[in-house]
N, CA and C atoms as an extended XYZ file, in Angstrom:
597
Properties=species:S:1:pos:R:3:atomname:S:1:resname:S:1:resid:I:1 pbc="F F F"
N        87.278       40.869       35.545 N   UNK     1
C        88.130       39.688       35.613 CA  UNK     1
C        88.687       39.366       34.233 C   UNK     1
N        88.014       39.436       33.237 N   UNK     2
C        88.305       38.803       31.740 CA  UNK     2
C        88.653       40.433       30.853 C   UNK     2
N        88.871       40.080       30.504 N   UNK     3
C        89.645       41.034       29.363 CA  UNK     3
C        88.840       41.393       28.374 C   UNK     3
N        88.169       40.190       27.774 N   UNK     4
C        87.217       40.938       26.525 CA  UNK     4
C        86.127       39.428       27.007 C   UNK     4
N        84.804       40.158       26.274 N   UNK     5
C        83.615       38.709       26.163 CA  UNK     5
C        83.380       38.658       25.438 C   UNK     5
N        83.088       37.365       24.462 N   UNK     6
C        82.436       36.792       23.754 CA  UNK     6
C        81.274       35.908       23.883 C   UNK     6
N        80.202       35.803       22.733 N   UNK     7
C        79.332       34.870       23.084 CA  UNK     7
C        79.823       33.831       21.728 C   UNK     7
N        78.848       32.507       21.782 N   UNK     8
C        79.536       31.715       20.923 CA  UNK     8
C        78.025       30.862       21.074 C   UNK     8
N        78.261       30.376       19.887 N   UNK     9
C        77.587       29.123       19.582 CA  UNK     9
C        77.995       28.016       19.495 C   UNK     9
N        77.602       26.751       19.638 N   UNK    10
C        78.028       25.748       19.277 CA  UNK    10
C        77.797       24.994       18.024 C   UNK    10
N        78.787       24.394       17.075 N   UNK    11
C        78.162       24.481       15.732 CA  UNK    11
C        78.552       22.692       15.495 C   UNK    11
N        77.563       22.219       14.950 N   UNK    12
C        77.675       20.661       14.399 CA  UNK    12
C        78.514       20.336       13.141 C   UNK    12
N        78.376       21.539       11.936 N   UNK    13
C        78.882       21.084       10.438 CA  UNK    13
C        80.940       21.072       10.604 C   UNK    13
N        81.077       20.081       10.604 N   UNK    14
C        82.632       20.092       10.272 CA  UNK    14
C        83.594       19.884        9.033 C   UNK    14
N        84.507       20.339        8.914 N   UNK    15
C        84.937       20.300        7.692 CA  UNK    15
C        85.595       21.584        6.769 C   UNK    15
N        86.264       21.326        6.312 N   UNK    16
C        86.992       22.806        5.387 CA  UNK    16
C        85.702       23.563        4.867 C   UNK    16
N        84.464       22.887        4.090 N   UNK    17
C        84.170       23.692        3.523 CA  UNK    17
C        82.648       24.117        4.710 C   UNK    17
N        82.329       23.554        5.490 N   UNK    18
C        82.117       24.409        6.554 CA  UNK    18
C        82.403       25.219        7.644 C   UNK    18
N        83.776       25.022        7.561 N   UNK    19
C        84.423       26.458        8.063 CA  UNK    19
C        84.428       27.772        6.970 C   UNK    19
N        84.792       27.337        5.847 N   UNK    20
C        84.424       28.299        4.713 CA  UNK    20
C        82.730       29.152        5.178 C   UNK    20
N        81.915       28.320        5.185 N   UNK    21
C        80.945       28.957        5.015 CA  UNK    21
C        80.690       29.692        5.927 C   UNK    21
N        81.297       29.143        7.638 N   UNK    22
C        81.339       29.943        8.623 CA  UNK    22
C        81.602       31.137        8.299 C   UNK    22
N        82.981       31.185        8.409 N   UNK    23
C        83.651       32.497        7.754 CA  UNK    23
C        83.249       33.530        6.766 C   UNK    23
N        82.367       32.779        5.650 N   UNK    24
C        81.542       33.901        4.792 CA  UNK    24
C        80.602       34.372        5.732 C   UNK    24
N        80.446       33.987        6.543 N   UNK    25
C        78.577       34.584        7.277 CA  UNK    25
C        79.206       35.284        8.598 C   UNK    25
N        80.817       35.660        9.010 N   UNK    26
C        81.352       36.313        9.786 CA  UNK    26
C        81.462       36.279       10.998 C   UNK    26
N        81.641       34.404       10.927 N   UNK    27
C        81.716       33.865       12.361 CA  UNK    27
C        83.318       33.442       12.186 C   UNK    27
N        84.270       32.566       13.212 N   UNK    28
C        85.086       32.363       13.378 CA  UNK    28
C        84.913       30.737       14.113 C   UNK    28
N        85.373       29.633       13.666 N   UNK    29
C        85.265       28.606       14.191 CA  UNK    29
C        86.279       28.283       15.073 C   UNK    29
N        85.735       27.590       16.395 N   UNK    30
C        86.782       27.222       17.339 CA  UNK    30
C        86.821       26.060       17.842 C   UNK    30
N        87.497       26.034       18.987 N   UNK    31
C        87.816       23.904       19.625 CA  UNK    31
C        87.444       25.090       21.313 C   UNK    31
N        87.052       24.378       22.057 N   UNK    32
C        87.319       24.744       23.490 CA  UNK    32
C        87.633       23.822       24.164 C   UNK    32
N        89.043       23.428       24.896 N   UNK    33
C        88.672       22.067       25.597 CA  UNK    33
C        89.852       22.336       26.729 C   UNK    33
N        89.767       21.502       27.917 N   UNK    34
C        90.764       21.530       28.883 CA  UNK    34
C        89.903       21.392       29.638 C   UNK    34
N        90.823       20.808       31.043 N   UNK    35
C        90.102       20.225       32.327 CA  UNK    35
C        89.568       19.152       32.329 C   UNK    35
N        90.352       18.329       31.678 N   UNK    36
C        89.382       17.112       31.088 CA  UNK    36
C        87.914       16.519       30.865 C   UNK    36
N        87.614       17.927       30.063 N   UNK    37
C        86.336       18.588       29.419 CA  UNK    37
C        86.588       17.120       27.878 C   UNK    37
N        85.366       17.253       27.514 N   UNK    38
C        85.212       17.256       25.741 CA  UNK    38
C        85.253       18.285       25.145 C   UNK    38
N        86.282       18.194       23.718 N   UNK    39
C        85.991       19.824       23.005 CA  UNK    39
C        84.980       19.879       22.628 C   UNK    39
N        84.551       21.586       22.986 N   UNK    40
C        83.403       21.870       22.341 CA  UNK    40
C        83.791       22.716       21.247 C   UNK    40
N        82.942       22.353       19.819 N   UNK    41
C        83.151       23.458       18.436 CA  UNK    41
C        82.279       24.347       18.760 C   UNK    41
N        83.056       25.341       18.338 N   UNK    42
C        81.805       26.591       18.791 CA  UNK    42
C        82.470       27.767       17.176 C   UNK    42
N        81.013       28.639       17.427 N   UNK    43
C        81.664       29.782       16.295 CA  UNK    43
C        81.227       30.671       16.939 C   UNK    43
N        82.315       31.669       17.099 N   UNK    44
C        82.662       32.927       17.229 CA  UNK    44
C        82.135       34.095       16.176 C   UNK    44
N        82.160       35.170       16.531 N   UNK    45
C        82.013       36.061       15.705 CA  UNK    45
C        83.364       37.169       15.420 C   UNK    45
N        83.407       36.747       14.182 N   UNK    46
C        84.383       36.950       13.472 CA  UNK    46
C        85.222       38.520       14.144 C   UNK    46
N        84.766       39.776       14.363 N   UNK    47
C        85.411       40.706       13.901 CA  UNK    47
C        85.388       40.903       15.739 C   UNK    47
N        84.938       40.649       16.372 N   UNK    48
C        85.019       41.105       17.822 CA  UNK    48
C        85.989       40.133       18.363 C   UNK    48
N        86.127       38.449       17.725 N   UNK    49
C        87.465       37.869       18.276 CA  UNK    49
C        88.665       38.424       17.746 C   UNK    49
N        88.325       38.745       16.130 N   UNK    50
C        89.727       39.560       15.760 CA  UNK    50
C        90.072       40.651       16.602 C   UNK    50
N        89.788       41.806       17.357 N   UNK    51
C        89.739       42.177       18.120 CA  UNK    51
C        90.399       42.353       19.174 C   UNK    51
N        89.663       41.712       20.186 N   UNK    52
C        90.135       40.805       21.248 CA  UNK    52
C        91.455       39.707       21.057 C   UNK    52
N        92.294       39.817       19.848 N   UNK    53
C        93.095       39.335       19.945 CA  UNK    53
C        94.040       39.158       19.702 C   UNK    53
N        93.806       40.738       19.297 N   UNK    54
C        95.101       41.373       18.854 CA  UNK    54
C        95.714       41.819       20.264 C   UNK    54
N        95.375       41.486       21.435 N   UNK    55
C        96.009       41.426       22.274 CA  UNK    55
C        96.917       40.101       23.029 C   UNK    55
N        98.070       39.529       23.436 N   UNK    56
C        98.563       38.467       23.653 CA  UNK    56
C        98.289       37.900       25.034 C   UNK    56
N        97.984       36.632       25.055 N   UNK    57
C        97.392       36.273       26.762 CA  UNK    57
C        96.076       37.100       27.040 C   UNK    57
N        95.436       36.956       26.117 N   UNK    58
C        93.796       37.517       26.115 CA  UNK    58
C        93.127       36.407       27.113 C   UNK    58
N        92.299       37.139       28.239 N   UNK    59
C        91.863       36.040       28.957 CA  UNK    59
C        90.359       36.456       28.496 C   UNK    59
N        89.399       35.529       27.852 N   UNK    60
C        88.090       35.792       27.409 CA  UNK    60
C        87.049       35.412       28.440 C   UNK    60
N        86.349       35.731       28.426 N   UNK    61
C        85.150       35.216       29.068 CA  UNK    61
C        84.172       34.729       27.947 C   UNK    61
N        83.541       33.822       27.672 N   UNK    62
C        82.917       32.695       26.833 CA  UNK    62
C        81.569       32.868       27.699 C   UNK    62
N        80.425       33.045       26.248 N   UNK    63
C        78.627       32.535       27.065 CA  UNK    63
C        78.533       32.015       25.693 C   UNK    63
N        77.986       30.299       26.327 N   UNK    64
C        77.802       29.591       25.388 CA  UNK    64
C        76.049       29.334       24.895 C   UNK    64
N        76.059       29.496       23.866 N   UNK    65
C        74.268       29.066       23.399 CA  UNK    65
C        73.594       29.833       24.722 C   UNK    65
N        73.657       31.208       24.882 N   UNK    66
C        73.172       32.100       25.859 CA  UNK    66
C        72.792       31.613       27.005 C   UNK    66
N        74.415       30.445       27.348 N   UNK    67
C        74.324       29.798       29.081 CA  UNK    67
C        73.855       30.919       30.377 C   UNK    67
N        73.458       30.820       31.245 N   UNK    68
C        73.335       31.712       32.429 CA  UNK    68
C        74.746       31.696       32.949 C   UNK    68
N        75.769       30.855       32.736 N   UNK    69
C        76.992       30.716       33.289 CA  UNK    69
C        78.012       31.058       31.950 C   UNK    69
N        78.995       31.685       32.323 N   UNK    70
C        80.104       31.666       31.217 CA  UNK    70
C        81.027       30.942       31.304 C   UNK    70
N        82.385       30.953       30.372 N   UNK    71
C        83.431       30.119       31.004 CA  UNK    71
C        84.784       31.116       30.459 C   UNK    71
N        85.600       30.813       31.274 N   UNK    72
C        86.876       31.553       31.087 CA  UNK    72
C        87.980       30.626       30.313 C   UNK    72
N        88.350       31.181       29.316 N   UNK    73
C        89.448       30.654       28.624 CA  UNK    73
C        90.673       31.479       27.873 C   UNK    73
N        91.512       31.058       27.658 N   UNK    74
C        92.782       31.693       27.006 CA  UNK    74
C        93.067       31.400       25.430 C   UNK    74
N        93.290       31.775       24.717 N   UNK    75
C        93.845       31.447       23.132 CA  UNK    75
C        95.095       30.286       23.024 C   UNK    75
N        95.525       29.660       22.854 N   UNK    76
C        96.467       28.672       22.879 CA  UNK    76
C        96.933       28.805       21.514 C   UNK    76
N        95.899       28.279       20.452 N   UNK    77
C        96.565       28.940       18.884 CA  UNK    77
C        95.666       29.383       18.185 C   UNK    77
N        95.745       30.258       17.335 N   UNK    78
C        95.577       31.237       16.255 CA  UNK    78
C        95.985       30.752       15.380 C   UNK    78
N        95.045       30.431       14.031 N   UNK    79
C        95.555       30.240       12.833 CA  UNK    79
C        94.776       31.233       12.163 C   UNK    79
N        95.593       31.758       11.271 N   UNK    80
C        95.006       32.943       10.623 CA  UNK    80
C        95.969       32.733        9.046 C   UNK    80
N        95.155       33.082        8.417 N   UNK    81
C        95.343       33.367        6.589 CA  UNK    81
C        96.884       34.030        6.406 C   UNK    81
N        97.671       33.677        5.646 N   UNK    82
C        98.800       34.223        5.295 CA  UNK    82
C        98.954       35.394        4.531 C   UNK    82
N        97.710       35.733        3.933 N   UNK    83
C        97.687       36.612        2.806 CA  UNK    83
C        96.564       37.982        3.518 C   UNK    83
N        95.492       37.498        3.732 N   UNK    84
C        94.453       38.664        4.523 CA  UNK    84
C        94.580       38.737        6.178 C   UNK    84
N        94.150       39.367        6.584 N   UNK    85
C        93.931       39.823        8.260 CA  UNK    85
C        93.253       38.598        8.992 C   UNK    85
N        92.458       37.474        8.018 N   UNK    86
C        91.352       36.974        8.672 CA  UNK    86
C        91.897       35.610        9.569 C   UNK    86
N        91.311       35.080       10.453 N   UNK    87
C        91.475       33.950       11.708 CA  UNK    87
C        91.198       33.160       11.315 C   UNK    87
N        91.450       32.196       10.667 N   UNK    88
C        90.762       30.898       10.220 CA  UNK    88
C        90.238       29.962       11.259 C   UNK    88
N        91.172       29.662       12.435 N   UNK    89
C        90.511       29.139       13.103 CA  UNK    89
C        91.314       29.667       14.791 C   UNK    89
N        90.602       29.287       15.928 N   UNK    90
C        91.045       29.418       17.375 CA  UNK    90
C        91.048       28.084       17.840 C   UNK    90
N        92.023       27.765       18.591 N   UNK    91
C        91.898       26.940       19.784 CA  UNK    91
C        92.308       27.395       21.278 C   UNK    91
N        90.739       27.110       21.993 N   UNK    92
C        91.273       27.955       23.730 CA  UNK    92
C        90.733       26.990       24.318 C   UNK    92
N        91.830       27.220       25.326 N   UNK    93
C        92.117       26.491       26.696 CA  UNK    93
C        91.062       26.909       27.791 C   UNK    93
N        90.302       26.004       28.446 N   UNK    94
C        89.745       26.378       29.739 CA  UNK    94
C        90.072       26.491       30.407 C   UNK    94
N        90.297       27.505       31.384 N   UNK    95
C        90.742       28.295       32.864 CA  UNK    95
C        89.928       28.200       33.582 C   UNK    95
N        90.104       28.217       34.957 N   UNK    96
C        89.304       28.408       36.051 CA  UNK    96
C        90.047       29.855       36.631 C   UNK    96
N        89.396       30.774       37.559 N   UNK    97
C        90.206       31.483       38.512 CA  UNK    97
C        90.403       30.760       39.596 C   UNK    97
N        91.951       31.188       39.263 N   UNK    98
C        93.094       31.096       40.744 CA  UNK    98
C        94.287       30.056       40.372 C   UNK    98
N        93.768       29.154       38.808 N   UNK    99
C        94.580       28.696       38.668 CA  UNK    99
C        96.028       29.014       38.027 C   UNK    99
N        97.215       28.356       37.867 N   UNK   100
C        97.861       28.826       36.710 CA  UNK   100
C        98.381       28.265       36.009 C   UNK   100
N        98.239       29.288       34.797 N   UNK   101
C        99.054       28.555       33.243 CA  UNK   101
C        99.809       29.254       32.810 C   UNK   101
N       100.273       27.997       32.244 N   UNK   102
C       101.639       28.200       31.016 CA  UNK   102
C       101.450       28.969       30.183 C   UNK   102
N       102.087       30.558       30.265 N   UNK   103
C       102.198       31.607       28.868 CA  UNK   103
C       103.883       31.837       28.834 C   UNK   103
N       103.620       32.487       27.331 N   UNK   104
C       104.793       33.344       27.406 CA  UNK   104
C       104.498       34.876       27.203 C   UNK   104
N       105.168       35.517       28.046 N   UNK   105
C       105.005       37.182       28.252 CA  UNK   105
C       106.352       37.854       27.723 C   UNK   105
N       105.812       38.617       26.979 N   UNK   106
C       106.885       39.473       25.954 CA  UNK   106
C       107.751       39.959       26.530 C   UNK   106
N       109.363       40.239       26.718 N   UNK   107
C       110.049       40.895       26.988 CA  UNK   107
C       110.632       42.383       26.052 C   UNK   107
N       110.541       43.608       27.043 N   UNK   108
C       110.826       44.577       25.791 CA  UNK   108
C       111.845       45.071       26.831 C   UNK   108
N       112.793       45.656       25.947 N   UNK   109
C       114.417       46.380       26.255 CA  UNK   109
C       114.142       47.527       26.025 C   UNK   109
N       114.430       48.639       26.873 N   UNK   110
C       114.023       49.942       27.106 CA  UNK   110
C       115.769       50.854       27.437 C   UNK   110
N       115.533       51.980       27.250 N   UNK   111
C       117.070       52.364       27.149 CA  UNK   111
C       117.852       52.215       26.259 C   UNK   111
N       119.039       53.097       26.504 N   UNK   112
C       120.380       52.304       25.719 CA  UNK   112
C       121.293       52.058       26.737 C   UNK   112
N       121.968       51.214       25.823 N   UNK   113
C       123.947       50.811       26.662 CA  UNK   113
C       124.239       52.161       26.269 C   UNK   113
N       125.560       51.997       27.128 N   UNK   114
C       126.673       53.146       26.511 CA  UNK   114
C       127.000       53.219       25.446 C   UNK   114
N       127.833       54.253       24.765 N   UNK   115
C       127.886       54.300       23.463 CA  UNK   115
C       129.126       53.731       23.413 C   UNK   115
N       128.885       52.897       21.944 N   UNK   116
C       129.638       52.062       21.448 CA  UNK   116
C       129.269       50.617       21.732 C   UNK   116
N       128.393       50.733       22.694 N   UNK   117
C       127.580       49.291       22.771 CA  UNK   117
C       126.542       48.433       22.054 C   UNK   117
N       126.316       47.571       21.993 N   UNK   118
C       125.258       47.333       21.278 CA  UNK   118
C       124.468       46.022       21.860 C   UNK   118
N       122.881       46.053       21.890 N   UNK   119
C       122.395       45.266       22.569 CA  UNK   119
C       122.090       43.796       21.681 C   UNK   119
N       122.481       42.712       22.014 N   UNK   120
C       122.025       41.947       21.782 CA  UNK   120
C       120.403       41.099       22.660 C   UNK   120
N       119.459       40.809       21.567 N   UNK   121
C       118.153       40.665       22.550 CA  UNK   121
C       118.414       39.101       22.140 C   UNK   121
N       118.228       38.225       22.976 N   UNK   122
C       118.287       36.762       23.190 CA  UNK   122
C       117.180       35.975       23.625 C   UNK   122
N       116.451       36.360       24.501 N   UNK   123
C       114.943       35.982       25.075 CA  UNK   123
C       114.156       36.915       24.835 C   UNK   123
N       113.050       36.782       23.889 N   UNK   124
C       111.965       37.731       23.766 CA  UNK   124
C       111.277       37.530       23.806 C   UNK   124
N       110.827       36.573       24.570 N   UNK   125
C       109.432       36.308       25.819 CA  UNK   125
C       110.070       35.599       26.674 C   UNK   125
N       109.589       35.338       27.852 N   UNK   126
C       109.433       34.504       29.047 CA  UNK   126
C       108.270       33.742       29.246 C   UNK   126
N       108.653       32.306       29.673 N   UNK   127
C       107.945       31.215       29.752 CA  UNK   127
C       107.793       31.546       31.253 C   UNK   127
N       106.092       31.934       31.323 N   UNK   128
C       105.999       31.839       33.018 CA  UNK   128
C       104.882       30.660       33.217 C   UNK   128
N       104.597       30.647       34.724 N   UNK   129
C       103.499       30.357       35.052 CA  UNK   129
C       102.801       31.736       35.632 C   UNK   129
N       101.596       31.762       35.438 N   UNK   130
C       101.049       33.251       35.953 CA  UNK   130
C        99.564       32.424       36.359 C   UNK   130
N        98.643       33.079       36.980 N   UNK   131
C        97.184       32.895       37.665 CA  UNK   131
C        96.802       33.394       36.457 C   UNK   131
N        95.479       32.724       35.592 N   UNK   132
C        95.085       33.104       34.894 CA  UNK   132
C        94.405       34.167       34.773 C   UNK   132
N        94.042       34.642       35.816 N   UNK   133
C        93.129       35.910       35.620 CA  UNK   133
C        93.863       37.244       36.000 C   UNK   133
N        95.239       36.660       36.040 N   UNK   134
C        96.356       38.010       36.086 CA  UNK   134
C        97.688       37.902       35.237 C   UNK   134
N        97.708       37.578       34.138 N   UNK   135
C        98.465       37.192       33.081 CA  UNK   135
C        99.448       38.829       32.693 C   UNK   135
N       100.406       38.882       33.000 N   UNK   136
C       100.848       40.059       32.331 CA  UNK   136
C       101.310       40.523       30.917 C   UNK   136
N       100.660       41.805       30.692 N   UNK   137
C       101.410       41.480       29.376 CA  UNK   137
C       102.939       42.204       28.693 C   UNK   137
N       103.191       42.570       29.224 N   UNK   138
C       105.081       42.412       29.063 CA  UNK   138
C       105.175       42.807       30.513 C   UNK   138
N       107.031       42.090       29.829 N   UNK   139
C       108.069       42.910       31.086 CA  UNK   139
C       108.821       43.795       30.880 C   UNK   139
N       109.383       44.902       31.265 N   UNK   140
C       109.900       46.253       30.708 CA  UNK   140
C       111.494       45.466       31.463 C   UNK   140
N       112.709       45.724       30.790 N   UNK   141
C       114.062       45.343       30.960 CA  UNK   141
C       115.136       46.832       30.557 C   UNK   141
N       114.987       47.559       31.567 N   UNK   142
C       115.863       48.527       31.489 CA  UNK   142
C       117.556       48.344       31.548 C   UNK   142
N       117.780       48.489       29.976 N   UNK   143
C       119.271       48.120       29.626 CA  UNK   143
C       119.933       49.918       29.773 C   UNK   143
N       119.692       50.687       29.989 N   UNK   144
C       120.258       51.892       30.310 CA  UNK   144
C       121.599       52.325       31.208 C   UNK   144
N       122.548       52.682       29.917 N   UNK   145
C       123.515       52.696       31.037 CA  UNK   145
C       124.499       51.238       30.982 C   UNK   145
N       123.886       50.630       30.470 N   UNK   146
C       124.748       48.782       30.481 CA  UNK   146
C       126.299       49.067       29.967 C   UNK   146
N       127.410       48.845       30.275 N   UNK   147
C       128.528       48.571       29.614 CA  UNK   147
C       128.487       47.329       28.813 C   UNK   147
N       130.029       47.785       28.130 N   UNK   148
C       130.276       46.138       27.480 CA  UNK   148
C       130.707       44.833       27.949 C   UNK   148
N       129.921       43.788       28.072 N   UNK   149
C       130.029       42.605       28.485 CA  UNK   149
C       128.981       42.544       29.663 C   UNK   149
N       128.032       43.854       29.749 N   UNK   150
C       127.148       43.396       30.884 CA  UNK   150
C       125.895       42.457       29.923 C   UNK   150
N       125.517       41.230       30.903 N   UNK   151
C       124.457       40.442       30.653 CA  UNK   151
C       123.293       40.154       31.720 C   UNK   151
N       121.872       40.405       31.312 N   UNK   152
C       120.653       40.211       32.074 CA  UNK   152
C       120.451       38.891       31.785 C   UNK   152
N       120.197       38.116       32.732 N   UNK   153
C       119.828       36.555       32.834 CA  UNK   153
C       118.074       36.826       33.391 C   UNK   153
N       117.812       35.917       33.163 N   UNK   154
C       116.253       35.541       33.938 CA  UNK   154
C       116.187       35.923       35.308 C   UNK   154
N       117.008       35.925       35.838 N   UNK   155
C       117.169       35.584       37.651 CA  UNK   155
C       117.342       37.061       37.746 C   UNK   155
N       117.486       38.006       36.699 N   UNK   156
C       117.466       39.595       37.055 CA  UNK   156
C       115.506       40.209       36.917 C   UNK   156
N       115.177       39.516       36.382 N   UNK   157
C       113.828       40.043       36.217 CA  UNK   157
C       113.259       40.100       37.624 C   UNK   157
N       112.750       41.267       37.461 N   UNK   158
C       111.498       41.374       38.137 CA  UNK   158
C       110.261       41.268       38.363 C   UNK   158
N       109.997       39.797       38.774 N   UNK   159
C       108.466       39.319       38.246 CA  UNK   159
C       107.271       39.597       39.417 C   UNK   159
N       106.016       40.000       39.165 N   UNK   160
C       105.068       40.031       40.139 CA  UNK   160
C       104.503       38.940       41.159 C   UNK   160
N       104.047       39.184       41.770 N   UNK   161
C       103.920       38.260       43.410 CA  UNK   161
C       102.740       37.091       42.611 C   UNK   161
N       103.120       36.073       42.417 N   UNK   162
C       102.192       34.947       41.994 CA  UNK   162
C       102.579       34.723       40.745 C   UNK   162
N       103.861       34.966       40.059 N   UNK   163
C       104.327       34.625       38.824 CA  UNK   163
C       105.159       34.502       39.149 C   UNK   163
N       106.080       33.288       37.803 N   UNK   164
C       107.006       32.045       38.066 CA  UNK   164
C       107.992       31.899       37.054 C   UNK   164
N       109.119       32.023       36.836 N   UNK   165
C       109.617       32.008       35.251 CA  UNK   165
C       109.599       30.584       35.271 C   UNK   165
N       109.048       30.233       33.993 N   UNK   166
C       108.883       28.354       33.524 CA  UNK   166
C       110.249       27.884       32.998 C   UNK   166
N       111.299       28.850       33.286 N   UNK   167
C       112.867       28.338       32.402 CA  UNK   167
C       113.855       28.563       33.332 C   UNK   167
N       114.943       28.062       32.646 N   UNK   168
C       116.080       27.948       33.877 CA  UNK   168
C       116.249       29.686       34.124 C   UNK   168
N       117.114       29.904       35.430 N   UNK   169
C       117.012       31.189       36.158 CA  UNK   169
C       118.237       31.933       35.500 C   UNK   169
N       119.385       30.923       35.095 N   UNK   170
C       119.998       31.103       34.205 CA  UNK   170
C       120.557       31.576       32.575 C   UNK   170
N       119.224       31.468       32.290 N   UNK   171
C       119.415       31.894       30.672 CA  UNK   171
C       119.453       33.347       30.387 C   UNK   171
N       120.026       33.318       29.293 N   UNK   172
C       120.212       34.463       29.211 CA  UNK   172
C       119.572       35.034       28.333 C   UNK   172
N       119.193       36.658       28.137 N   UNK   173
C       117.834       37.388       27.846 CA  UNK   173
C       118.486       38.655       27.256 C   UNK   173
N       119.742       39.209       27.655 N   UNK   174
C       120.039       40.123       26.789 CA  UNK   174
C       121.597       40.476       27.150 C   UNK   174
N       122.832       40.833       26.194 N   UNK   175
C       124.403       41.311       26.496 CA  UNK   175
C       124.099       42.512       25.824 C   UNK   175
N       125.286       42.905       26.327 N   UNK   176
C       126.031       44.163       25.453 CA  UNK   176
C       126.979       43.910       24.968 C   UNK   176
N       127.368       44.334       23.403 N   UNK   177
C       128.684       43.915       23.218 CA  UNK   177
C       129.008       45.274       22.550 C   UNK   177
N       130.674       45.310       21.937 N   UNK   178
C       131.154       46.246       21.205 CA  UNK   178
C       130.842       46.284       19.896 C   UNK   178
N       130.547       47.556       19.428 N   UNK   179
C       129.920       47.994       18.074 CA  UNK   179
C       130.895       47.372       17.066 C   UNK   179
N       130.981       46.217       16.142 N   UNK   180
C       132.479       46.224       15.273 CA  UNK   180
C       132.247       47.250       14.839 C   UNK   180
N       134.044       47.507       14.265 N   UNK   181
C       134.712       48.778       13.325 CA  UNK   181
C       134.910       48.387       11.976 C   UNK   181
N       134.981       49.232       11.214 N   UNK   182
C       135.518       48.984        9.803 CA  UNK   182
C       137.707       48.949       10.248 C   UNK   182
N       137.359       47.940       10.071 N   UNK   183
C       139.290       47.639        9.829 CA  UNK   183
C       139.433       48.356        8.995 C   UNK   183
N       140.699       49.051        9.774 N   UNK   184
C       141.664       50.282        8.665 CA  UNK   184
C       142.427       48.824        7.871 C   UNK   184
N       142.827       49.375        6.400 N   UNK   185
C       143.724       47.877        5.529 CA  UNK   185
C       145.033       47.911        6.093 C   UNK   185
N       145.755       47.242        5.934 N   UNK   186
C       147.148       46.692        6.396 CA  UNK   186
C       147.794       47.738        5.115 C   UNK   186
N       148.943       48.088        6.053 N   UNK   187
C       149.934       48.769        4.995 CA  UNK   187
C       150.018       48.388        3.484 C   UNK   187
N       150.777       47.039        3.996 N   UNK   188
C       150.657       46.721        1.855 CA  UNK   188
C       149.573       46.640        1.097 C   UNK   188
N       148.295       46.508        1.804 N   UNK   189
C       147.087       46.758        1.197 CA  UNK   189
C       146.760       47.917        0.621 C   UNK   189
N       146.946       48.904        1.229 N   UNK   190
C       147.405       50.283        1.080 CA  UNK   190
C       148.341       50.638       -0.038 C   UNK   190
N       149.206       50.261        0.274 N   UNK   191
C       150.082       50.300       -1.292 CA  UNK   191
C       149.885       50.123       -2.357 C   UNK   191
N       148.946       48.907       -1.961 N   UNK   192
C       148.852       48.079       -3.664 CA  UNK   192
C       147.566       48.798       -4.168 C   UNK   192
N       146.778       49.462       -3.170 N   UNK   193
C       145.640       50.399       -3.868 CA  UNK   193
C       146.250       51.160       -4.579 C   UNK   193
N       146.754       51.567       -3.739 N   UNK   194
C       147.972       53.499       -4.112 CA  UNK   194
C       148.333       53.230       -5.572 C   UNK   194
N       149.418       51.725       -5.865 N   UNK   195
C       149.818       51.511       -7.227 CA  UNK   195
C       148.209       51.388       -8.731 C   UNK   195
N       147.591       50.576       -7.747 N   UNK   196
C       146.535       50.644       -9.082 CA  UNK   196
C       146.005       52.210       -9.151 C   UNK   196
N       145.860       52.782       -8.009 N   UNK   197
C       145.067       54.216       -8.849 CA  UNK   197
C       145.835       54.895       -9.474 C   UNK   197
N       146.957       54.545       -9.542 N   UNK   198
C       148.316       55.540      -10.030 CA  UNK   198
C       148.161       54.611      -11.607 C   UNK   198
N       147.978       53.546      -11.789 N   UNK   199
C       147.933       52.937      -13.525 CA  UNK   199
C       146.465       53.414      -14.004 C   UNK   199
């Protein structure tokens, strides 16, 4: 059902410099809350959430303080260091199965237009609703073959049986347009080169 597991603890010390210390000892501090739950802080272990999350719409499975029960949740945000690889902190959402939530699922453009075309990409994800425990992770958008002035809207996708686009059906997600040219110069432009290379 879940994608990757984690176990977690629940941790009392709050504060920058006890997340610091978290982080030296190679845990990862988090929030868990939804369902009109209380958040719970919990710490993670550092290198198996990094991991697990380098995938997008990671649905986890959570055992808390070695519960007999787990809980299912999703990543909502990722804050991670600007400079190193490392997660500073998570916040995930509680899921139940069968319900669904709000993601966005990557759109990738596959193919080419015809030649001389060129693709413009405009939506590069989609806002769906999906069942949490079937979250996809992209949609493949075969532009192959597209002329110029053809455009894919939302309402062309092909989405799976229990997923929902969360945006108008209307928007638009990808054109083709014409490659510009280098403009040949205008005659007297031409000339007046001609005269300077000649001085």
């Amino acid at each position: 059902m879940a994608d990757a597991n984690l176990t977690a603890t629940t941790r009392t010390e709050f504060g920058k410099g006890a997340a610091r210390r978290l982080r030296r000892a190679g845990q990862t501090p988090a929030v868990l809350y939804g369902h009109g739950t209380d958040p719970v802080h919990l710490a993670l272990p550092a290198q198996e959430a990094f991991l697990a999350l380098r995938t997008a719409n990671v649905l986890l499975e959570i055992t808390v303080d070695g519960a007999k029960e787990s809980v299912l949740a999703l990543p909502k945000q990722i804050q991670r260091d600007p400079i190193t690889p490392v997660i500073e902190h998570i916040d995930l959402l509680l899921v139940k199965a069968g319900e669904k939530v709000a993601v966005d699922v990557a759109l990738v453009l596959v193919g080419d237009a015809i030649s001389g075309g060129m693709i413009n990409h405009d939506l590069t994800a989609l806002p769906v609703l999906a069942p949490a425990t079937d979250i996809p992770n992209e949609f493949e958008i075969s532009v192959a073959g597209l002329e110029i002035g053809a455009q894919i809207l939302v309402s062309d996708i092909a989405l799976p049986e229990g997923v929902e686009a969360n945006i108008d059906a209307d928007t638009l997600v990808a054109s083709v347009v014409a490659i510009p040219t280098a403009e040949e110069p205008a005659e007297g432009e031409a000339a007046a080169e001609g005269d300077e290379a000649g001085e």
